[in-house]
C-alpha positions as CSV (number, residue, x, y, z in Angstrom):
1,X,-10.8,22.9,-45.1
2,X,-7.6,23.8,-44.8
3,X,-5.3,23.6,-42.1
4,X,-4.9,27.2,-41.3
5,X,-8.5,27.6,-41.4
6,X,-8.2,24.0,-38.8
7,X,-6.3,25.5,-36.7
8,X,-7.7,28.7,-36.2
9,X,-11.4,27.1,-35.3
10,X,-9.4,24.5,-32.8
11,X,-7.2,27.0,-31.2
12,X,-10.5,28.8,-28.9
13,X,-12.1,25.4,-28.6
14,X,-8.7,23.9,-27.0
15,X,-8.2,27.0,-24.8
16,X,-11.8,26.6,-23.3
17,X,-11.3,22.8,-22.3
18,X,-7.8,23.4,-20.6
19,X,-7.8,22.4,-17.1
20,X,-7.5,25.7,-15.0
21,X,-4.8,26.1,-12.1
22,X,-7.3,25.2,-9.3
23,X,-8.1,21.8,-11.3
24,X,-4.6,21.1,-11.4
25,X,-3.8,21.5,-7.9
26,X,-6.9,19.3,-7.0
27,X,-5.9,16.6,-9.6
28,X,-2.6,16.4,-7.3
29,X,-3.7,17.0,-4.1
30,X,-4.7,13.5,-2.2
31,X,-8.0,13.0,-1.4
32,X,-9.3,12.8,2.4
33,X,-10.0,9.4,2.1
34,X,-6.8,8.5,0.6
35,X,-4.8,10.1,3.6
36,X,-6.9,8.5,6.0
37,X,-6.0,4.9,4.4
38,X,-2.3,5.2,4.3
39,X,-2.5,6.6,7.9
40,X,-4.4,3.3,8.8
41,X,-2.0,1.4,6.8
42,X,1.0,2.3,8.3
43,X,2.6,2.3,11.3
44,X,6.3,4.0,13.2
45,X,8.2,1.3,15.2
46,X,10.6,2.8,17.2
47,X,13.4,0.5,16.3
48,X,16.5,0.6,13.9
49,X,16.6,-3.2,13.7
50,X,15.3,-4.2,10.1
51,X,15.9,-7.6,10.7
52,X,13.9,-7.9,14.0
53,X,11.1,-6.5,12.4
54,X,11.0,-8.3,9.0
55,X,10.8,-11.0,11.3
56,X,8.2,-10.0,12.9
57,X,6.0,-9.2,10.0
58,X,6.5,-13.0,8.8
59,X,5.5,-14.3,11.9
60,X,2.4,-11.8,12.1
61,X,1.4,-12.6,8.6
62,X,1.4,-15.9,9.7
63,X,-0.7,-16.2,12.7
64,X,-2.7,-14.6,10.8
65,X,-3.4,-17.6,8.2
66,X,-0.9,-16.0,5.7
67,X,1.7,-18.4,3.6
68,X,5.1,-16.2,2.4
69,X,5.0,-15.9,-1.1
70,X,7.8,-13.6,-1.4
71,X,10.3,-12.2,0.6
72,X,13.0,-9.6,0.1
73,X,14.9,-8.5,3.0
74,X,17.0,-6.3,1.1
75,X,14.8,-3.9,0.5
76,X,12.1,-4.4,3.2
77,X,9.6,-6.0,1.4
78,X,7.2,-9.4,2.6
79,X,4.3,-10.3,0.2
80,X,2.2,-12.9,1.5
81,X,-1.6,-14.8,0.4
82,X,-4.2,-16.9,1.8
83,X,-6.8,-18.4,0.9
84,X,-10.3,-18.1,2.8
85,X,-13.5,-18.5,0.4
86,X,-11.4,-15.7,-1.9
87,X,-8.2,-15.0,-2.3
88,X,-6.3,-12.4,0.1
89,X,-3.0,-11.2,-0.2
90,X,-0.5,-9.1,1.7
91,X,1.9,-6.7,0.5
92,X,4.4,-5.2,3.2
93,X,7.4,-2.9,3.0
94,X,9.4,-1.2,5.7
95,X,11.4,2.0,5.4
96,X,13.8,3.9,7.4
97,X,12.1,6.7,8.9
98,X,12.8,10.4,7.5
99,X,14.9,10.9,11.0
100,X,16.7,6.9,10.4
101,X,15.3,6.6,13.8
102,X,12.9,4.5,13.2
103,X,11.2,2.1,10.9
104,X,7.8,2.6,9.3
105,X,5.7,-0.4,7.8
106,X,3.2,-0.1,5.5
107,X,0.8,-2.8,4.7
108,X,-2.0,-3.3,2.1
109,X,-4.7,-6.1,2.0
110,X,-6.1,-7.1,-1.2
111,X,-8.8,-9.1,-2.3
112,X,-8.0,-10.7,-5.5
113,X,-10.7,-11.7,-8.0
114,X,-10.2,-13.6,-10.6
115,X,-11.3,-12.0,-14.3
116,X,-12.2,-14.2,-16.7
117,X,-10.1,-14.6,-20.1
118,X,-8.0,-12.1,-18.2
119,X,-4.2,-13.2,-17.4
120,X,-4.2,-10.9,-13.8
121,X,-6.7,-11.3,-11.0
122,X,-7.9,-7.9,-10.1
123,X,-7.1,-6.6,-6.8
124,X,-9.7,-4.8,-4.7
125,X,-8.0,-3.2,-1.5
126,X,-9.6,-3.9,1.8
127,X,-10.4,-0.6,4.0
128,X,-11.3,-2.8,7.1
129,X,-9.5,-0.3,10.4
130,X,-10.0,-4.0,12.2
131,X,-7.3,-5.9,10.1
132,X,-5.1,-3.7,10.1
133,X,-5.4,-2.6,13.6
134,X,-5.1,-6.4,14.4
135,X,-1.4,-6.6,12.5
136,X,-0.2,-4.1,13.7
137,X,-0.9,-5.5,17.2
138,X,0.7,-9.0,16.4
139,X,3.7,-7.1,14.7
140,X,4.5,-5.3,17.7
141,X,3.3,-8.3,20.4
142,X,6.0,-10.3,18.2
143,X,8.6,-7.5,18.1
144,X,8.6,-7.1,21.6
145,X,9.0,-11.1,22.3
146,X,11.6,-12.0,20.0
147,X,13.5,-8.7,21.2
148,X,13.2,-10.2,24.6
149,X,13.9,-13.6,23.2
150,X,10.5,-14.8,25.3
C-alpha cells in the first residue's frame, strides 16, 4: 500500500477519534472531588509573618508524632515522616496570599508503601477531614502562643 493510499484511509479514522471541544474542557476542568480536597487541605492564616508560621508548622508536625525531614524556609516548604505500623509523610508549603495579606498553607498526608524491586515507595494520599482538621487546629493553637510568647 502506498502511502497516499495510507494516508487517505487514516485521515477519516483520525478525525473520528479526536477529542471534541466539550472533552477537552472536561479533561481540564477539576473534578468535584479534587476541589473539595485541596479546600480541606488548605487553610488562610491571617498573618504576614512567614517565620512565625513555619514555626508553627514544625511544632504542629511534631506533636503530631512527625520527625523533620526537610526544611526550606526560603521558600515555605516543611516535609516531615513518621512511622506508625506504615509509613506517613508530610508535605507542607506556605504561600503569600493573592492580596500578600495573608499566608495560606497547604498540607498533604501520604501513606507511603513500599513496591517491591521498585526504587520509590508509592504514595497513597490520605482524604481523612479529621487529620487535617486536627493540624490545622495545632498550627493555629501554636501560632497564637508563640505570637504571644505564652
Amino acid at each position: 500500500m502506498r502511502r497516499r493510499d495510507f494516508a487517505l484511509l487514516v485521515a477519516p479514522l483520525a478525525a473520528a477519534c479526536a477529542p471534541t471541544a466539550e472533552q477537552q474542557a472536561a479533561a481540564l476542568s477539576p473534578v468535584a472531588a479534587a476541589v473539595d480536597l485541596r479546600a480541606r487541605q488548605s487553610r488562610r492564616f491571617d498573618t504576614s509573618d512567614q517565620a512565625l508560621m513555619m514555626q508553627s508548622v514544625v511544632a504542629a508536625l511534631q506533636d503530631l508524632g512527625f520527625q523533620i525531614d526537610e526544611s526550606r524556609p526560603q521558600h515555605g516548604i516543611v516535609v516531615a515522616s513518621r512511622v506508625q505500623g506504615w509509613r506517613t509523610r508530610a508535605q507542607s508549603v506556605l504561600l503569600p496570599s493573592a492580596d500578600r495579606r495573608a499566608l495560606v498553607l497547604r498540607v498533604t498526608f501520604q501513606r507511603m508503601m513500599a513496591r517491591p524491586g521498585a526504587m520509590l515507595a508509592l504514595g497513597e494520599t490520605l482524604d481523612d477531614p479529621e487529620l487535617y482538621q486536627g493540624f490545622f487546629e495545632r498550627v493555629a493553637q501554636s501560632a497564637f502562643l508563640t505570637a504571644h510568647e505564652i
